[in-house]
C-alpha positions in Angstrom: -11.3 -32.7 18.1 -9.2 -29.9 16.4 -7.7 -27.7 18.7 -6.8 -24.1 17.2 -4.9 -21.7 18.3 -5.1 -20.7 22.1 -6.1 -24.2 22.9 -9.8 -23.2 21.8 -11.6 -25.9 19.6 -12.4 -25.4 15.9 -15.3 -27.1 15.7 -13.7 -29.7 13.7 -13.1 -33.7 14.5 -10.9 -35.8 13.3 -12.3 -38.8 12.1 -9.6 -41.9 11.0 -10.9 -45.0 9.7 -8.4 -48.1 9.8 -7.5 -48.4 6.3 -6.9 -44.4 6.7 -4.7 -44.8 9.6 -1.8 -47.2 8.4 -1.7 -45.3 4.5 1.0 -43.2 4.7 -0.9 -40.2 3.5 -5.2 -39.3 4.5 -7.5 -38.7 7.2 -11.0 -37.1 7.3 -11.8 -34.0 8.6 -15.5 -33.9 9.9 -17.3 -30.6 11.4 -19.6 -31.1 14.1 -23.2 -30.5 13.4 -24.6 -27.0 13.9 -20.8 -25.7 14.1 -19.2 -23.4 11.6 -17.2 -21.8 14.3 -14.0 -20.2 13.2 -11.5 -18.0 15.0 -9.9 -14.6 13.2 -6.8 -13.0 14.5 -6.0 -9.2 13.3 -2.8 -7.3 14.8 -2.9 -3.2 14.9 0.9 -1.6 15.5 0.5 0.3 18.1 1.8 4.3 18.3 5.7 4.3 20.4 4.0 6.7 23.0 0.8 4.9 23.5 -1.2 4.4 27.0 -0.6 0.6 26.3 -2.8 -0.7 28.9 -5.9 1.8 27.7 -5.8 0.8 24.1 -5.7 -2.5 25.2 -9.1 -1.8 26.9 -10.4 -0.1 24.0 -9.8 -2.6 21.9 -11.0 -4.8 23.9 -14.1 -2.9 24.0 -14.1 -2.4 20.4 -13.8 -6.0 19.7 -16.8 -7.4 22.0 -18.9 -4.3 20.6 -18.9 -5.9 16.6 -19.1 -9.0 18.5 -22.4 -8.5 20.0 -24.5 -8.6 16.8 -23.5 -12.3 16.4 -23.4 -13.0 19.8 -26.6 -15.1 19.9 -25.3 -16.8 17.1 -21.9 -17.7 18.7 -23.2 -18.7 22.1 -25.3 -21.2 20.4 -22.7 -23.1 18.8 -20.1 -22.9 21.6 -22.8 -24.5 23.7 -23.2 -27.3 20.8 -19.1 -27.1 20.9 -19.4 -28.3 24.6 -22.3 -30.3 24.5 -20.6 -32.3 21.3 -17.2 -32.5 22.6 -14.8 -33.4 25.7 -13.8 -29.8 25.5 -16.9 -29.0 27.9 -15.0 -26.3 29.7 -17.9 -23.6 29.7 -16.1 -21.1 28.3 -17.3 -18.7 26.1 -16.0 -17.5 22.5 -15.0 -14.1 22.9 -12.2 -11.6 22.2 -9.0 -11.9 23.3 -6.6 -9.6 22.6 -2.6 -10.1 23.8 0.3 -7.5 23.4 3.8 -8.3 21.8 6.3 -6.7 22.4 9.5 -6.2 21.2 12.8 -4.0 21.0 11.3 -1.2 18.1 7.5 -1.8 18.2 4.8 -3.3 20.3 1.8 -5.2 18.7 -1.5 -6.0 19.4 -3.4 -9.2 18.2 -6.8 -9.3 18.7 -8.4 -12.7 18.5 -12.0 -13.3 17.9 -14.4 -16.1 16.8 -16.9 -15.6 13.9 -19.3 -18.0 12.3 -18.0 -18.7 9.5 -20.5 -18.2 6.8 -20.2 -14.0 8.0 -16.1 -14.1 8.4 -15.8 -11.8 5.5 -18.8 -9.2 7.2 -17.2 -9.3 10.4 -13.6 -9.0 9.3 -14.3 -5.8 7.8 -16.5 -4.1 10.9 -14.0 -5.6 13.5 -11.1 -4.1 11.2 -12.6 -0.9 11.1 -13.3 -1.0 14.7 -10.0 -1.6 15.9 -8.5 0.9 13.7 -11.0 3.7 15.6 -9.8 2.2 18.9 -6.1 2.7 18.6 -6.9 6.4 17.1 -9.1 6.9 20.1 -12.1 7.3 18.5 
């Protein structure tokens, strides 16, 4: 299986035949059944005088909020995810959002899953979304 970024699965399984594995170039990608499961990442530059720890929060907040629509959606297909796959760890898909910082800014990178065929619809709403966060709205 495909592990993504953050060690979280894709959704994806790697599938070599034989005569794939000793070409020098090839290999099949194959998605599990039921799972269109991708993961988004979007980063906000956070304000020099910023409550770091509360807009973390709010973003937080923020993110699990557009989340919720879909959240029937996504808890379906993690299950399949674990039912499917060695992964099995019971955890859920859900935001995540880690701070980077560095000498002249800090950053925040909010990273979410989406099913895939609404990546575009949530992109926009959890764009949006985070963008009210950091302003405090």
């Amino acid at each position: 299986m495909e592990i993504g970024p953050q060690d979280g699965p894709t959704g994806r399984v790697v599938a070599l035949a034989n005569s794939v594995v000793f070409q020098a170039s090839g290999g099949i990608f194959k998605q599990i059944p039921g799972v269109s499961l991708v993961w988004r990442e979007l980063s906000v530059t956070l304000p020099g005088n910023a409550d770091y720890a509360a807009i973390k929060e709010r973003l937080l907040g923020a993110a699990s909020r557009v989340l919720e629509k879909y959240r029937e959606e996504l808890e379906r297909q993690t299950r399949e995810l674990n039912k499917t796959s060695s992964w099995g760890t019971g955890d859920k898909a859900q935001a995540q959002v880690q701070l980077r910082f560095s000498h002249d800014s800090i950053e925040a990178i909010v990273r979410y899953p989406v099913p895939l065929q609404r990546a575009g619809e949530v992109e926009e709403r959890m764009s949006r979304a985070l963008l009210e966060a950091v302003r405090g709205g």
